[in-house]
NUTITOR-171988 format. One record per residue: x, y, z of N, C-alpha, C, O in turn. Coordinates in steps of 0.1 Angstrom, whole numbers, padded with zeros to 4 digits, always signed. Example, Ala and Ser with C-alpha at 12.3 -4.5 7.8 and 13.67 -1.06 7.14 Angstrom:
REM NUTITOR-171988
+0132-0057+0078+0123-0045+0078+0132-0033+0078+0142-0033+0085;+0128-0022+0071+0137-0011+0071+0129+0000+0079+0134+0011+0080;
***
This chain:
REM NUTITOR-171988
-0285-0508+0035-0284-0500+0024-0269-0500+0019-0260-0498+0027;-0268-0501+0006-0252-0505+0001-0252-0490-0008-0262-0483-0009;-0241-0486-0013-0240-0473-0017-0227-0482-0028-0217-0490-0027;-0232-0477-0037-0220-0479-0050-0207-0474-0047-0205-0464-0040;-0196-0484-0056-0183-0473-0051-0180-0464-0061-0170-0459-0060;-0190-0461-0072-0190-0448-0081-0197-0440-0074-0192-0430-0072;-0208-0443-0069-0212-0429-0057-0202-0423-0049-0198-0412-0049;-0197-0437-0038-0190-0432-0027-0181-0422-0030-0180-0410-0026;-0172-0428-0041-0165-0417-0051-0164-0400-0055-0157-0391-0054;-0177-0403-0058-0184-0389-0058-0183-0382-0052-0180-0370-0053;-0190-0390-0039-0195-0378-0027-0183-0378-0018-0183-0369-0010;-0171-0387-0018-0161-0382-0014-0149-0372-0020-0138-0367-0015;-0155-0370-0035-0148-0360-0042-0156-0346-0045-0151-0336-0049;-0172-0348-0043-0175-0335-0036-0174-0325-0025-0172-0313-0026;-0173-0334-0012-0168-0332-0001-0157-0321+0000-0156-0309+0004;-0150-0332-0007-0136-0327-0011-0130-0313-0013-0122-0306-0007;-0140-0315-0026-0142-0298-0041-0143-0288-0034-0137-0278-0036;-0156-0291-0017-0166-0281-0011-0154-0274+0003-0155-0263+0007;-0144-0288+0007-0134-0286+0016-0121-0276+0010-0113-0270+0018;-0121-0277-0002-0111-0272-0011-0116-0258-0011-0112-0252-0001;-0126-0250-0019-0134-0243-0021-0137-0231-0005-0142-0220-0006;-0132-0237+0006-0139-0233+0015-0125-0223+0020-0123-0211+0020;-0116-0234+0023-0099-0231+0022-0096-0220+0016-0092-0210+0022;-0097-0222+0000-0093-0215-0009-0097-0196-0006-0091-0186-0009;-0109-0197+0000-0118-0184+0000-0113-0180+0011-0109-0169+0010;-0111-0186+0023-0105-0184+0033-0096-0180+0037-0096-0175+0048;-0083-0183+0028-0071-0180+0024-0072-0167+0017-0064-0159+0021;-0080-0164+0007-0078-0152-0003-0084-0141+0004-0080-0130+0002;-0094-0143+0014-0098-0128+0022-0088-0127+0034-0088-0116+0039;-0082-0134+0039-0070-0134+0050-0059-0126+0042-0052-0119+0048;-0057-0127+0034-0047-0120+0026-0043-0111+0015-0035-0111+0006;-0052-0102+0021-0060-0091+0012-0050-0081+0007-0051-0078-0004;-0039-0075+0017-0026-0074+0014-0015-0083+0020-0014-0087+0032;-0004-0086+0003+0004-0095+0008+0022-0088+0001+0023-0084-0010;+0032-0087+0010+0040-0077+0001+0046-0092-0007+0040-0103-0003;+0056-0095-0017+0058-0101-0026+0076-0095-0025+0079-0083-0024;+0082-0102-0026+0098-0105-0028+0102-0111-0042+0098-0122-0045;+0110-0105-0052+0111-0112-0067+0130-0112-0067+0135-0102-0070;+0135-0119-0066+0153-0114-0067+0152-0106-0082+0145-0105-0092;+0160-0103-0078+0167-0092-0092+0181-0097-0098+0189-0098-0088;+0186-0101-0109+0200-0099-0114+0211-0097-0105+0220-0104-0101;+0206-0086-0102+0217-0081-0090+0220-0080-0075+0230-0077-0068;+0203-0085-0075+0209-0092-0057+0211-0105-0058+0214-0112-0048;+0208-0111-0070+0215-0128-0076+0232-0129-0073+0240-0137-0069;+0231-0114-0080+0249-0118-0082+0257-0110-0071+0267-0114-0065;+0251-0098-0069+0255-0090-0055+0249-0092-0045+0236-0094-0043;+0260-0092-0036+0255-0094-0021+0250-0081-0015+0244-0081-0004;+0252-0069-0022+0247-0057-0017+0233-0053-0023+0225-0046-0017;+0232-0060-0036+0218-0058-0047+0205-0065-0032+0204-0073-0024;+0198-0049-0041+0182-0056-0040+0173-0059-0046+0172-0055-0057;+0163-0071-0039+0152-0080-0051+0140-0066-0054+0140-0054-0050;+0132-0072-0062+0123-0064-0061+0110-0063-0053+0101-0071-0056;+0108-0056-0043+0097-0055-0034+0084-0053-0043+0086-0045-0051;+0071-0059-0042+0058-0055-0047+0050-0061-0034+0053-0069-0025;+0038-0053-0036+0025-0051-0027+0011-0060-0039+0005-0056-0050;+0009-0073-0032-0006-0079-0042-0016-0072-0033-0016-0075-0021;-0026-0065-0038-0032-0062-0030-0050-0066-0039-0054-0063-0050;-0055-0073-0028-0068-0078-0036-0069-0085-0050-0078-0083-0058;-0058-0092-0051-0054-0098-0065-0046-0090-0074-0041-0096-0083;-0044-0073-0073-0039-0066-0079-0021-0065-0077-0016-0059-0068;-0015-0071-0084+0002-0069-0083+0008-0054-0085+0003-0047-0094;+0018-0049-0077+0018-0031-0074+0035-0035-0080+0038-0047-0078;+0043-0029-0084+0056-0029-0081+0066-0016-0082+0059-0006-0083;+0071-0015-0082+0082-0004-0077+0077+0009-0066+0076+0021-0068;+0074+0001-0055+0071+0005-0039+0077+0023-0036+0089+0027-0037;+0070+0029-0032+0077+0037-0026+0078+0037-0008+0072+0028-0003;+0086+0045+0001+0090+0040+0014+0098+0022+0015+0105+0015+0007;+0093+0021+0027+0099+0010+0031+0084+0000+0042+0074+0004+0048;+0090-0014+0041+0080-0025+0047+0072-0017+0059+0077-0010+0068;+0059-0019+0055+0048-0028+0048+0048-0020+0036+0041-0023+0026;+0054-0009+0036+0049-0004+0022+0038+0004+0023+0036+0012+0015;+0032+0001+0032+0010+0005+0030+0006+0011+0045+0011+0006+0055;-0003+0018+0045-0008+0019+0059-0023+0021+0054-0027+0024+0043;-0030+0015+0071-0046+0012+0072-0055+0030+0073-0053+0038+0082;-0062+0033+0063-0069+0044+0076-0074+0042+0085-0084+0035+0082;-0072+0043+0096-0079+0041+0111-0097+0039+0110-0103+0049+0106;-0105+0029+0113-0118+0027+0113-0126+0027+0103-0138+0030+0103;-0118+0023+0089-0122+0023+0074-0118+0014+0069-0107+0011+0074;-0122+0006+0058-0114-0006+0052-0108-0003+0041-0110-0010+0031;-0099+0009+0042-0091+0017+0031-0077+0012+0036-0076+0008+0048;-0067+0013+0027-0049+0014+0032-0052+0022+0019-0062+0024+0012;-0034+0029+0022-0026+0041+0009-0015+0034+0014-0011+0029+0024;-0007+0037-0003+0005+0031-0007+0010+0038-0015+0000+0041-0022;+0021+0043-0020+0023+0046-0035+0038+0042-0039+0047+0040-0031;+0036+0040-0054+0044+0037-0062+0046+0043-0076+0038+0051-0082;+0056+0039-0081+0062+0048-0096+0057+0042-0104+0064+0032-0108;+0044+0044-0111+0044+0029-0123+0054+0035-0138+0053+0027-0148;+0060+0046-0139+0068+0048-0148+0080+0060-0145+0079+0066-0134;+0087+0062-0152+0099+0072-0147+0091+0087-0149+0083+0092-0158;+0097+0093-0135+0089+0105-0133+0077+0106-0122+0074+0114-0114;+0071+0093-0127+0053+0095-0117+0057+0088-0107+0067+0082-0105;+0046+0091-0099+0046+0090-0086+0031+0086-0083+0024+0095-0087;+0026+0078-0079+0010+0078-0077+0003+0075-0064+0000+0063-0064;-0001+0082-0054-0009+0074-0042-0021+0060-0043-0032+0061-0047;-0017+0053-0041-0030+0044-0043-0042+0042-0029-0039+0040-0018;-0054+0045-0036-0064+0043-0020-0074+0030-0025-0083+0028-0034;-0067+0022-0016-0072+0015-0017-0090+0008-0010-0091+0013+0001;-0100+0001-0014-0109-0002-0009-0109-0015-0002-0113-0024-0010;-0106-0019+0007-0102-0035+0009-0111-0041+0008-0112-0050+0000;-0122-0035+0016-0138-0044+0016-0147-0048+0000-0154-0058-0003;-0143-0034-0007-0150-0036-0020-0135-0037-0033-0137-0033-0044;-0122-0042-0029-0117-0042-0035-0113-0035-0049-0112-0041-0059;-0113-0020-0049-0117-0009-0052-0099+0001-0054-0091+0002-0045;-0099+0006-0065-0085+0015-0062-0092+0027-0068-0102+0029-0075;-0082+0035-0063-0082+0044-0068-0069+0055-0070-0064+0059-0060;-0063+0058-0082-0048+0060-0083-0050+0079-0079-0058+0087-0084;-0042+0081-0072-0041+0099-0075-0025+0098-0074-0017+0091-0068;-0024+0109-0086-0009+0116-0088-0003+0125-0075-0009+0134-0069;+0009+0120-0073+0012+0129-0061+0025+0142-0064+0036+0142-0059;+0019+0153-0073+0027+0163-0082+0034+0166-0075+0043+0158-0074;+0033+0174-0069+0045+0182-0057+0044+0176-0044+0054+0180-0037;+0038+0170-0039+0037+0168-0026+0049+0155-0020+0052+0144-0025;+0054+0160-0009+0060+0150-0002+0059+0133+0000+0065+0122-0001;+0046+0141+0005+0040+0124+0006+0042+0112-0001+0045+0112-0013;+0042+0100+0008+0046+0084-0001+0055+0080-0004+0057+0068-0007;+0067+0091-0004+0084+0084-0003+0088+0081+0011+0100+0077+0012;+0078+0081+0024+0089+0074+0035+0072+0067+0040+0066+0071+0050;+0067+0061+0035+0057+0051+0042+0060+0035+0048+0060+0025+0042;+0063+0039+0061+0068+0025+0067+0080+0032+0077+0082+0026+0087;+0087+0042+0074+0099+0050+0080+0101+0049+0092+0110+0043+0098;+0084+0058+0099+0087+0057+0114+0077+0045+0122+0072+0046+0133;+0076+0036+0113+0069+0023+0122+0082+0015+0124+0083+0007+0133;+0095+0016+0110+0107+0008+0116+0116+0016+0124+0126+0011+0130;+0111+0029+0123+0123+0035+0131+0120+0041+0142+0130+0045+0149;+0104+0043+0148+0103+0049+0161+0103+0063+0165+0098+0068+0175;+0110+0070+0153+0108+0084+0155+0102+0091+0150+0096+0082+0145;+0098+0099+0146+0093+0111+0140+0099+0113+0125+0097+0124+0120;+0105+0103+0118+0105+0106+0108+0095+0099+0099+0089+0089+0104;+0093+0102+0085+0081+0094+0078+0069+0100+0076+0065+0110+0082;+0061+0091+0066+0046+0096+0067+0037+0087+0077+0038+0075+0081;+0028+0099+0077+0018+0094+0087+0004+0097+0087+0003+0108+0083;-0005+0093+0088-0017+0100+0087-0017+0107+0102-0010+0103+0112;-0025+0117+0102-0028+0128+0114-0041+0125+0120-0042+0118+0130;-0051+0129+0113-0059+0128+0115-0073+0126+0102-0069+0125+0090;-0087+0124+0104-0095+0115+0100-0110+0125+0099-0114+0128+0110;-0116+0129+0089-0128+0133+0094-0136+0126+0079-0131+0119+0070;-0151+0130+0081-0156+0126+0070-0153+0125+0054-0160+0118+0046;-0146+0131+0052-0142+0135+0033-0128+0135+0037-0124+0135+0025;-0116+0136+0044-0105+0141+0041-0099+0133+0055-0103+0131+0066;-0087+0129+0046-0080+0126+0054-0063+0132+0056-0055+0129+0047;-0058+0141+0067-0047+0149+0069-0033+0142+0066-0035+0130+0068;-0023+0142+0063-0015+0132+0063-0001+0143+0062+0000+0153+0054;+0008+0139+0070+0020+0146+0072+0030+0137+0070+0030+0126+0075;+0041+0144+0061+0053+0139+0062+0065+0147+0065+0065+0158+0061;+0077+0143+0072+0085+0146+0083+0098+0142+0079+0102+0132+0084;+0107+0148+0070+0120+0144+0068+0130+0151+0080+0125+0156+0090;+0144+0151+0077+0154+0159+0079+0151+0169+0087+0150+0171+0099;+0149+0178+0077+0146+0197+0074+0134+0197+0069+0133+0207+0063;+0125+0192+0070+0106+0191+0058+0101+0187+0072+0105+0180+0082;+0087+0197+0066+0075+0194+0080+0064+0195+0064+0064+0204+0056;+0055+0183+0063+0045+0188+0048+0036+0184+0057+0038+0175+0065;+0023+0192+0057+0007+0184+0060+0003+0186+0046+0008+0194+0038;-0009+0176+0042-0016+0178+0029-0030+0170+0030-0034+0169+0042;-0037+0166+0024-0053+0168+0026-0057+0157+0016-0059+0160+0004;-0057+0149+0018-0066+0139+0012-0079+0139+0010-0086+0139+0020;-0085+0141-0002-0101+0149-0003-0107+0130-0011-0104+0126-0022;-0116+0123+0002-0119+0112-0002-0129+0111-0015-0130+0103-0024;-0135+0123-0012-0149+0127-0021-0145+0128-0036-0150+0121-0045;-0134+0137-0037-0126+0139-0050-0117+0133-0053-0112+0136-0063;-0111+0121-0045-0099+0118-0052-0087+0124-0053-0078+0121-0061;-0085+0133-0046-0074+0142-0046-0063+0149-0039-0070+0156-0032;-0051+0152-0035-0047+0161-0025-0038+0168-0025-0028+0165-0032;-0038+0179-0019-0032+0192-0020-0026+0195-0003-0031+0192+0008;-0011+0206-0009-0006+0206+0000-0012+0218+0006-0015+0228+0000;-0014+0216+0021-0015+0228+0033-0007+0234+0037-0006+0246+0035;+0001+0225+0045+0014+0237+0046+0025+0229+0042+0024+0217+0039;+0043+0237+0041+0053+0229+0041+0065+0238+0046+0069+0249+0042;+0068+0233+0055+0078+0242+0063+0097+0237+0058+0104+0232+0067;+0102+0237+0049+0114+0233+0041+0126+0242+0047+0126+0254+0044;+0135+0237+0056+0148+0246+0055+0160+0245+0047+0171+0250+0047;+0153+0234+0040+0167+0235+0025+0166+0247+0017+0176+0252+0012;+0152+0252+0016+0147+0261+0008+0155+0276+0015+0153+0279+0027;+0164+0282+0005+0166+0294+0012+0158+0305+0010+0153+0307-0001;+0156+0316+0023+0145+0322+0017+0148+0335+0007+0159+0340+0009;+0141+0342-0003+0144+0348-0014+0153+0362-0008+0154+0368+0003;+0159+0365-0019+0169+0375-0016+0169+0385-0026+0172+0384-0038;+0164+0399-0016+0160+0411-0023+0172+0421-0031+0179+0427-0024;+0174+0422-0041+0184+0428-0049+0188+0445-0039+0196+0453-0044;
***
């Protein structure tokens, strides 16, 4: 049996398409979050300047990061991470992410602590930084730990939302009775 060499052709550029194709998908679910390095002006020209850090997360590009590397943390036994970033001057936004169903969801983070030190104490080992606490069906606890700041606050998964529980602040002086 003789096979044309416009077939062979073919079926060795199907092959191919199907080996390409296989790779490609393979690659894109392995890398579900990926953080992203862009130089800046100023870490071009200064040696002290920094690039701009972004988070692609499920094809979605994130930029102006709040904390430090990875940027993101997993919830424990859920295919969620939280991240936040500034998408304009002033805001502040948590992102919860869905990994499995590639899914966001943005909440505003008004008063609360949270999302300026995510990454803190996984580079630094101590007790400073955010953290998640703990994990139940609808809500997830999450504390953050500066200097002088003790915040817990409440991630309400149901609603999208969270509010602070407690905040123990000793910069705050306490009020002074005339």
């Amino acid at each position: 049996m003789r096979v044309s060499k416009t077939r062979l052709i073919a079926m060795v550029f199907a092959v191919g398409l199907i080996a390409t194709i296989f790779v490609v998908r393979r690659e894109s679910k392995r890398e579900i979050v990926k953080p992203t390095v862009s130089p800046t002006l100023d870490s071009l020209i200064n040696v002290h300047g920094s690039p701009k850090r972004g988070l692609r997360v499920c094809g979605k590009h994130f930029t102006d990061l709040m904390g430090l590397p990875p940027f993101w943390m997993p919830v424990q036994d859920t295919g969620l991470i939280l991240f936040a970033y500034r998408p304009g001057p002033g805001e502040r936004l948590l992102v919860l992410c869905d990994t499995n169903a590639c899914t966001f969801h943005e909440i505003p983070l008004y008063n609360t602590r949270f999302g300026n030190n995510i990454g803190r104490k996984i580079l630094s080992g101590e007790d400073w930084g955010d953290r998640i606490e703990s994990i139940d069906s609808n809500n997830v606890v999450l504390v953050s730990i500066g200097f002088k700041y003790r915040e817990k606050s409440a991630l309400d998964l149901r609603e999208k939302s969270i509010r602070v529980l407690e905040l123990h602040d000793e910069r705050v002086p306490p009020l002074e009775l005339p």
